[in-house]
Structures are given as structure tokens and as C-alpha cells.
FIKE-798874 format. One record per residue: residue in one letter; x negated, y negated, z negated of N, C-alpha, C, O in turn. Coordinates in steps of 0.02 Angstrom, whole numbers, plus 50000, padded with zeros to 5 digits. Layout:
BEGIN
aXYZXYZXYZXYZ;...
# end
This chain:
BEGIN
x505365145650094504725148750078504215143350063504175138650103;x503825143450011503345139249991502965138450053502975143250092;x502595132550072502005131850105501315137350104501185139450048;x500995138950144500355142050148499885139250130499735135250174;x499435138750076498905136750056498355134050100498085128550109;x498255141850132497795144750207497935139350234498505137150234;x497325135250270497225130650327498045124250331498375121950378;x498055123650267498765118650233498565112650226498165111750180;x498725107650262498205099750257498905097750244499405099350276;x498865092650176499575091450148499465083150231498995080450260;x500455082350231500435077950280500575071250252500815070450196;x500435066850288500205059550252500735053250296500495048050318;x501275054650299501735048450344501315041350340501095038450291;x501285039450419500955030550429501535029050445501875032550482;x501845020850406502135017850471501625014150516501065011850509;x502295015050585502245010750634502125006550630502425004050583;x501565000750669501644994550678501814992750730501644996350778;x502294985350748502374980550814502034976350815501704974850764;x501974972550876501614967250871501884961150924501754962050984;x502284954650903502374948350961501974950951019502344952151066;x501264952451034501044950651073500874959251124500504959551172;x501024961551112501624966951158502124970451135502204975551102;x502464965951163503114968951152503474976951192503384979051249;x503944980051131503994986951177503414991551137503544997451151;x503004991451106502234994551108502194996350985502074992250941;x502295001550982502195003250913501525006350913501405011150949;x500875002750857500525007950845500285005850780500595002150743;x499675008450768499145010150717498555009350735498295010750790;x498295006950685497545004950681497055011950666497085016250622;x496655010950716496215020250698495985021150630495885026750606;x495895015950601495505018350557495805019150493495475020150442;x496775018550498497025021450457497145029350449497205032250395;x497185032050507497075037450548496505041350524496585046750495;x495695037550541495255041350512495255042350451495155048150435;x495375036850389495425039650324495935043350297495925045050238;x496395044750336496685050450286496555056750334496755062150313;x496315056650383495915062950415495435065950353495465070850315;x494935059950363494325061650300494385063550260494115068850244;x494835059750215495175065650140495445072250169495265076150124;x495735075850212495785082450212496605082650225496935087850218;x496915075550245497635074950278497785075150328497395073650372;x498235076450338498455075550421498875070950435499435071550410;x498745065550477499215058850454499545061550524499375064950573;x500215057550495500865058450568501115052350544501235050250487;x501205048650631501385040750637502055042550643502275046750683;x502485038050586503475039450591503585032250629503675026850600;x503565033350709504035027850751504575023750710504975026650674;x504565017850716505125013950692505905014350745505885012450804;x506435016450719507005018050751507195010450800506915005150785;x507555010750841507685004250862508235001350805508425004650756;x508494993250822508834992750770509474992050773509834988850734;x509694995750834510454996550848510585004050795511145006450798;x510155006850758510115011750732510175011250650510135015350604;x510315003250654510035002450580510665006050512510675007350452;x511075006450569511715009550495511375019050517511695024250518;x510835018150529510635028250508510015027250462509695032050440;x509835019550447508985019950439509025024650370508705029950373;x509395023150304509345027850256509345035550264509005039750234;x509755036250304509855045350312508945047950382508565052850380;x508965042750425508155045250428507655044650391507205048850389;x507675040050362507155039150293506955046050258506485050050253;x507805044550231507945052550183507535059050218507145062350184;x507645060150279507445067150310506615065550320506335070850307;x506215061450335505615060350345505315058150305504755056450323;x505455057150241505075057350183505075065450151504625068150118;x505645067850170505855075050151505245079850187504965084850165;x505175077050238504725080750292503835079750259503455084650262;x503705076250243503155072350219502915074650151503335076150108;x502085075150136502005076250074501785067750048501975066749990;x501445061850078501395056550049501925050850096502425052150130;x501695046050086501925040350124501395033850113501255031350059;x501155031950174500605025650193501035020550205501455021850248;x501065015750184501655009650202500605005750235500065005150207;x500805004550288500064999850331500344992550306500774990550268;x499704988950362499694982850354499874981650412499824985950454;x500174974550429500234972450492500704964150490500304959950469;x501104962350499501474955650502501624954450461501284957150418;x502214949950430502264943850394502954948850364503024954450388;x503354946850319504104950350284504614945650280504524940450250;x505104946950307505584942850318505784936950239506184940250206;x505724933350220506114931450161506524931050151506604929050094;x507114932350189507904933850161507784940150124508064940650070;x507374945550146507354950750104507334949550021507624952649976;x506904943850019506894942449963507274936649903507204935449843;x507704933949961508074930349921507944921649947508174916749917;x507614921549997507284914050014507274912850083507274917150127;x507264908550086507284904450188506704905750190506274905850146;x506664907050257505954907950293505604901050294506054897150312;x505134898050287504734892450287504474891550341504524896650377;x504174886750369503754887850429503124889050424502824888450477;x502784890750371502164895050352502364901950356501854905050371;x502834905750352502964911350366502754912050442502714907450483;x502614918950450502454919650513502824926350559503414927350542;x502684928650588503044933450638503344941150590503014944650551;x503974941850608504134947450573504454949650593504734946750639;x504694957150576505024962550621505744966950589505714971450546;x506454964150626506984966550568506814973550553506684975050494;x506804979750616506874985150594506104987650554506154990950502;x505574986450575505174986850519505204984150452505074988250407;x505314979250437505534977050374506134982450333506004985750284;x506684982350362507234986850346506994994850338507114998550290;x506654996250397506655005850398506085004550350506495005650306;x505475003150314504895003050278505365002150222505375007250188;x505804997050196505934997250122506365004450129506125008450089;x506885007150164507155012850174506595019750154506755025250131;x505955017350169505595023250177505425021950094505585026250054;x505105015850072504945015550005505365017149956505185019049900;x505835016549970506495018949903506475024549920505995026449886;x506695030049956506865035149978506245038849945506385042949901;x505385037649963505105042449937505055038849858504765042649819;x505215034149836505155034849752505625039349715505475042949668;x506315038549747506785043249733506495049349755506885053049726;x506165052549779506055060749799505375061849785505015066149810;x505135055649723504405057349690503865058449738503355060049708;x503795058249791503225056849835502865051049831503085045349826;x502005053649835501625047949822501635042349879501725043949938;x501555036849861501665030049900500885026649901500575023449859;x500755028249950500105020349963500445014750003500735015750056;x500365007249965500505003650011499754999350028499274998949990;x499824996750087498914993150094499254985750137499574984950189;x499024982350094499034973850113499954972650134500274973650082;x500314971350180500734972550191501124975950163501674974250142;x500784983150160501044991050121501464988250050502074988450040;x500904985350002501064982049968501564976149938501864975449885;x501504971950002502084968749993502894969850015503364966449996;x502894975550059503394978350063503674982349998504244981049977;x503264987049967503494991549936503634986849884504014988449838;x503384981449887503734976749793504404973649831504914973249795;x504434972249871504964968949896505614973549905506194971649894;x505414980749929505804985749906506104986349860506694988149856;x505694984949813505864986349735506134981949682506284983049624;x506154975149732506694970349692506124965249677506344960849640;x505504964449694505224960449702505034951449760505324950449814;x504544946749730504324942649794503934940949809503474942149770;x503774938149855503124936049877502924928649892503364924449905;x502314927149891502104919349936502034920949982501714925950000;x502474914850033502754917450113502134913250137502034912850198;x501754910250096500934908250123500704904850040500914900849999;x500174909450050499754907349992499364900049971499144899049914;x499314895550021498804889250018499454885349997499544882949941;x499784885250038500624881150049500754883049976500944878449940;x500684889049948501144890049871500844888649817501104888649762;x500304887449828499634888149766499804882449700499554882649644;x500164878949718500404872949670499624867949646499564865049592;x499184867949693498574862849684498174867149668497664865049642;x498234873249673497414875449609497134879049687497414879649741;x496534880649664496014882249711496094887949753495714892049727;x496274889849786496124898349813495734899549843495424895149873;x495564906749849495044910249901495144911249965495714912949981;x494604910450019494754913350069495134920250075494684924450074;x495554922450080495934927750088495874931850181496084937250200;x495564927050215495814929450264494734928850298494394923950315;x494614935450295493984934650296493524933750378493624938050421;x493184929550386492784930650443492084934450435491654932950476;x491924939250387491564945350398491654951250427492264951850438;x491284956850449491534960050477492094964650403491984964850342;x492764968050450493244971250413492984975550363493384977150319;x492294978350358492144982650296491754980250255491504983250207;x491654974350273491234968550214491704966850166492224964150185;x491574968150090491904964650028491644958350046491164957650084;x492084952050008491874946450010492434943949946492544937849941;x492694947649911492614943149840492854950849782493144955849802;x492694949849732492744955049673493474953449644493704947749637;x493794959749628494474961749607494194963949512493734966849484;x494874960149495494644964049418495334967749399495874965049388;x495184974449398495544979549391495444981549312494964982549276;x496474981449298496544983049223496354990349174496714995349175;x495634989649127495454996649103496235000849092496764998449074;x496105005849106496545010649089497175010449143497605014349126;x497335006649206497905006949258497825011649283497235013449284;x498345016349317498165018149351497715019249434497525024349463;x497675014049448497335010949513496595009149479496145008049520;x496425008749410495655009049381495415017049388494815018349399;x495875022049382495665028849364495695033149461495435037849490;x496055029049471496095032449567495415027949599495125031549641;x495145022749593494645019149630493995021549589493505023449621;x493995021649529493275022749505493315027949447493835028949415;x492595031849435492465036949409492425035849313491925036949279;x492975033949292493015033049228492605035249175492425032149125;x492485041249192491885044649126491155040449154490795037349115;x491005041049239490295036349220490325028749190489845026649157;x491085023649206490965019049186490835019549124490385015849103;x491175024249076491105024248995490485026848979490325026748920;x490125029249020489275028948991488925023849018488335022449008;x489255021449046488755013149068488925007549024488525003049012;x489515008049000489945004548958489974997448999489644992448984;x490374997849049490264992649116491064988049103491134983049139;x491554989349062492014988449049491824981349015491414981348969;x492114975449037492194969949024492334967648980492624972548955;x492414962548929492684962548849493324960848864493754960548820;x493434959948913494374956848901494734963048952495324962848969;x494394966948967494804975548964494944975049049495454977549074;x494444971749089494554974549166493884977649179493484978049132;x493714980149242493104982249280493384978149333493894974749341;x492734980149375492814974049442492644978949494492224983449489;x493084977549554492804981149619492694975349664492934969849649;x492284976249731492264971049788492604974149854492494979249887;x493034969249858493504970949918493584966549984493384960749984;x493824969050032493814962950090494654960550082495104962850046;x494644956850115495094953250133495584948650191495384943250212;x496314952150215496484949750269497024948250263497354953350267;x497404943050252498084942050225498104934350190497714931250155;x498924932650227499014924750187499654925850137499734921650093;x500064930750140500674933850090500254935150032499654936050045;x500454935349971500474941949903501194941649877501704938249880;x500964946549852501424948549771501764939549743501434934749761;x502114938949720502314934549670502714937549620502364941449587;x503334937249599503624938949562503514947349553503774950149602;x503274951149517503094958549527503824960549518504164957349478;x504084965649551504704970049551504714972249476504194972349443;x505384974049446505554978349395505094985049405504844988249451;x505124985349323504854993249348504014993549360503664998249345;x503794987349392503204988749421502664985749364502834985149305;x502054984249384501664978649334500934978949381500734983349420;x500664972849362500304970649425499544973249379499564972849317;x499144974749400498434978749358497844976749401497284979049389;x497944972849449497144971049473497374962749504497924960249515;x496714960049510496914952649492496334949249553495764951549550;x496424945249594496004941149642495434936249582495574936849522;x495144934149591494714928349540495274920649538495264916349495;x495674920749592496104914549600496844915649567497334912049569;x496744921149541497424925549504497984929449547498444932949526;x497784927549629498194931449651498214939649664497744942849688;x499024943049635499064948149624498804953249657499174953349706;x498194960149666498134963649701498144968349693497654970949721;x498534972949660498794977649657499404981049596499424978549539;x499664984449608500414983949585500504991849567500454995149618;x500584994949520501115001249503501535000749450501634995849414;x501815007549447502575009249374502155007349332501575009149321;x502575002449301502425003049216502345006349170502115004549115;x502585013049192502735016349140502905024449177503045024649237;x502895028749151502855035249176503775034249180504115031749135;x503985036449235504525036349256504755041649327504475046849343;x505225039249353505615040849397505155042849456505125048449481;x504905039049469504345039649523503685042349519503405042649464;x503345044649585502725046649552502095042349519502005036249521;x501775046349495501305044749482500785040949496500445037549458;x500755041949573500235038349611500685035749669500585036849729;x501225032149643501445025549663501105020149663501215016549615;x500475017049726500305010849726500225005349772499945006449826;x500355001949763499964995949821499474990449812499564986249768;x498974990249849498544987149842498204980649918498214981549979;x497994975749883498094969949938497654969349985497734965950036;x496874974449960496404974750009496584976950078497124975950104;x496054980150107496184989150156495644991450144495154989850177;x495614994650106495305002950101495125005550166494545006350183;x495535006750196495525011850269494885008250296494445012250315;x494705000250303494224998550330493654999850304493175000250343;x493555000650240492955000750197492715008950174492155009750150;x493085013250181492835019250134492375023450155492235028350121;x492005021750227491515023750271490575019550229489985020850241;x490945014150177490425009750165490545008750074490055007950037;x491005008850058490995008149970491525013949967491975015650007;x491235017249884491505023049874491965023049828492245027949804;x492045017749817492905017149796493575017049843494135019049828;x493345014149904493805017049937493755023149991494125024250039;x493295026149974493315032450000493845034749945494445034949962;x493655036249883493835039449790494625038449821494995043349826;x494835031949842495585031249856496005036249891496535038749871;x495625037449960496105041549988495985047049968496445050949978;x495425049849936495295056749920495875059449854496075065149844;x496025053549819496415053849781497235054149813497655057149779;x497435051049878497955051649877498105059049922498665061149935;x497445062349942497515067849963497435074849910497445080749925;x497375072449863497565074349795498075075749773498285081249756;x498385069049770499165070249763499515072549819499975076549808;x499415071049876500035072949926499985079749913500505082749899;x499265083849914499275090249902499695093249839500155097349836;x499425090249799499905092949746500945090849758501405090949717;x500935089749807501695089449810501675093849886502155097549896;x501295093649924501555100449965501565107349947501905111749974;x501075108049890501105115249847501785115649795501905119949752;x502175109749813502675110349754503485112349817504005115249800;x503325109549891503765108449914504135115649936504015120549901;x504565116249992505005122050009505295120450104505775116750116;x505035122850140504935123950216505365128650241505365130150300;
# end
């Protein structure tokens, strides 16, 4: 039987986070919690399985993305680099097998079953790494001499502190900002980005972008910040990850409010599609 419209808050899967410094102890940050409250979701935290479990992680994936109208991949620790093909460095920092493992499990699983994907900072670099992508296992250490930005900010968490230039026409330009007012302001840049201001907490990005994917918003130091399909495909639509957090800011800039309202957009439109 289709879902009920009536009092129907499409549901919004968080992962779990761990943390070195209690061990035993999975959670979430509230204020990923409050923003997809605010958009009109109902977020449900999916516990990470232990990892004596790990030959089931696909078939739970499968059923809890099944269960789910979106999927939130959070932020939180460092990603293993064998995932990606490389020794861990000693700039790498603390990481978690079965989170690493059950999160890419969760990211394939909902691209295959067309469910929308947010990934945020981490989120992000998981879901490219999922996807056959890599990353800098530290950004200063990888930079090859050229300059970078503070990435890792000492303002408070909903303070922007440097501008993103987001590609006209990506999709992550048309989910963050109101396209018809920019085109009467004609605010569009000559070399085809707009700019948002974002905060910043993180020493990983993007490097090599996954197949499939293409990178559409850009740090001022060139590092990658945000990532979707290339191309209308297999997956949904509002497949994205992005390197900020939103969740901290959308109480204060309304682009990332626009974000989750948008992914409560889509999740909705896939719980009105689903079967209970």
C-alpha cells in the first residue's frame, strides 16, 4: 500500500558516528538532527553493525536504505586509505573499519535503489570513495607547495570564513541558490560560477573525483567542494556531496537552509513513490 500523505514526514537515514575518545559510544551531532527536523523530515540514526558482521553489511544496507526515503552520509573521522588504493600516511588520522565499510555499503546500495544521497564533509568523501574515487589523506602534506586555506576553522561553526565558487548550471548551484533571482541580478560570474560562503572543518578532500561523478564547486585554493553525476543516470538526481556543513549554518545563511529544504523535497518525492 502506498504511503499516507496525511501527517507523512518522508524519513531521512543519519549515519552513526564513533569516536577514539569513547569508545563503545555511536552518535550524532544535534544539529544534524535539527536540520532535517526543520525541513519537515524525520531523521532516524542507522547504528553501525559491529564488524564481526561485516559479511551481512550489504544485505543490511540493502534493507535500510529500502526502509528510508533519503540517506545523510555525516561528518566525523578520517577514511581508511586502503579503501582507496594507498598506505595510510602518518598525516592520516583516526578511522573506523566498520564505518568506513557499512557507509560505502550504504552509498552504493542507495544509488542503486535511486534514493537521494547527501553527503556533508566526510559524507562526501566517503560517497566518492564509494564510487571509485580519492582523496588527500591531508591536505597541507599534499598541496605540492602551493598555498592553501585554512580549512579547519577557529570561528564559531556557523561562521563562513571563505567563498565557494559553484558551477552555473550544477546541480548543487540550483539546490543552494534561487536561480531565477540570480538571473535578474545577473550575479553570475564571467567564467560561469556564483559564489557561496561556507565554513569550514576538515584536513581530507576529494582528489581524484570518482567515475561517473564531476566536481562543480571549487575552494579559492582549488580544493574540490562538492561533487555529483555527471550526467542524468542511474542514480538520483540529487545525488550530492559537499565539503562544508550545512547542518551548522542553515539557522544563519539561507543557502543552507535552501539545502535541506531541498533534500526534503526529494526524499519526499521518493516516499510518495515508495510501497509499505
Amino acid at each position: 500500500m502506498a504511503r499516507s500523505k496525511e501527517h507523512s514526514y518522508p524519513i531521512v537515514g543519519i549515519g552513526a558516528n564513533v569516536d577514539d575518545d569513547q569508545p563503545g559510544v555511536q552518535n550524532i551531532y544535534e544539529s544534524y538532527v535539527e536540520a532535517v527536523y526543520s525541513a519537515g523530515c524525520l531523521p532516524l540514526i542507522i547504528p553501525l553493525p559491529n564488524i564481526k558482521l561485516k559479511h551481512m553489511y550489504e544485505s543490511l544496507a540493502e534493507r535500510a536504505v529500502g526502509s528510508l526515503d533519503a540517506i545523510l552520509l555525516s561528518g566525523g573521522d578520517d577514511v581508511d586509505a586502503a579503501l582507496y588504493g594507498e598506505e595510510n600516511m602518518p598525516y592520516n588520522g583516526s578511522f573506523s573499519e566498520e564505518r568506513d565499510l557499512f557507509e560505502i555499503a550504504l552509498a552504493r546500495r542507495a544509488a542503486r535503489m535511486r534514493k537521494p544521497v547527501l553527503g556533508i564533509c566526510r559524507g562526501v568523501q566517503i560517497l566518492n570513495v564509494a564510487m571509485g574515487g580519492t582523496l588527500y589523506q591531508d591536505i597541507e602534506h599534499q598541496s605540492e607547495g602551493k598555498r592553501t586555506l585554512m580549512h579547519r576553522q577557529k570561528a564559531p561553526s556557523y561562521s563562513a570564513v571563505h567563498k565557494v565558487k559553484v558551477r552555473w548550471g550544477s546541480r548543487v548551484a540550483s539546490l543552494l541558490l534561487d536561480i531565477d533571482e540570480l538571473e535578474e541580478k545577473t550575479n553570475k560570474s564571467e567564467d560561469g560560477f556564483v559564489t557561496v560562503d561556507v565554513n569550514s572543518f576538515h584536513h581530507q578532500a576529494v582528489k581524484d573525483v570518482a567515475p561517473g561523478f564531476a566536481a562543480t564547486a571549487f575552494a579559492p585554493d582549488g580544493i574540490i567542494e562538492a561533487i555529483e553525476p555527471a550526467s542524468s543516470g542511474d542514480m538520483h538526481p540529487f545525488t550530492l556531496g559537499v565539503q562544508w556543513h550545512p547542518e551548522r549554518m542553515w539557522k544563519h545563511h539561507s543557502h543552507a537552509e535552501r539545502l535541506f529544504k531541498q533534500l526534503a523535497e526529494a526524499a519526499g518525492e521518493a516516499a510518495n513513490t515508495s510501497h509499505i
